[in-house]
MILOGU-695940 format. One line per field, with one value per residue (C-alpha): residue in three letters; residue number from 1; x, y, z. Coordinates in steps of 0.1 Angstrom, whole numbers. Example, Ala and Ser with C-alpha at 12.3 -4.5 7.8 and 13.67 -1.06 7.14 Angstrom:
BEGIN
residuo	[ala|ser]
num	[1|2]
xx	[123|137]
yy	[-45|-11]
zz	[78|71]
//
This chain:
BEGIN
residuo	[unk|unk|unk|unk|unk|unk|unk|unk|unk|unk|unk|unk|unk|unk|unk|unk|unk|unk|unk|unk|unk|unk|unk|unk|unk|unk|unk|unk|unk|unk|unk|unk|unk|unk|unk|unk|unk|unk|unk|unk|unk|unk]
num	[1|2|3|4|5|6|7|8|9|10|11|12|13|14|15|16|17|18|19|20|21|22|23|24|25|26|27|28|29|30|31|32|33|34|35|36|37|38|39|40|41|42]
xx	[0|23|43|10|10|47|39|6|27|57|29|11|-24|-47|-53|-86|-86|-116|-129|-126|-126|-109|-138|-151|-118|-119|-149|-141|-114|-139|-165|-138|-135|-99|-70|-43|-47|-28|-26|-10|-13|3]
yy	[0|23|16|29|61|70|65|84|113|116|116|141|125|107|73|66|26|8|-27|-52|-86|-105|-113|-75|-57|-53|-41|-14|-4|2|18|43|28|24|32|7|-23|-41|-73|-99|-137|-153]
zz	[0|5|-26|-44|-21|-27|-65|-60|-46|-70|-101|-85|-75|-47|-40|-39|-30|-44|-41|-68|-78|-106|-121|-125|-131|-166|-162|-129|-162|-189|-163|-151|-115|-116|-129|-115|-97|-73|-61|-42|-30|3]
//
């Protein structure tokens, strides 16, 4: 998370988190919802 903040910061914007799944991101992309996403698996 904060790797996305610092990168946030030097491009000169806000993080605004939002919820997603895998199934609906490429949708969240079409609809505007997000820009980036991020994710990880332990």
């Amino acid at each position: 998370m904060a790797l996305m903040e610092n990168l946030a910061t030097s491009l000169g914007a806000t993080v605004k988190w939002q919820k997603t799944t895998w199934k609906t991101l490429m949708e969240d992309f079409r609809s505007k919802q997000c820009d980036i996403a991020v994710g990880w698996y332990f």
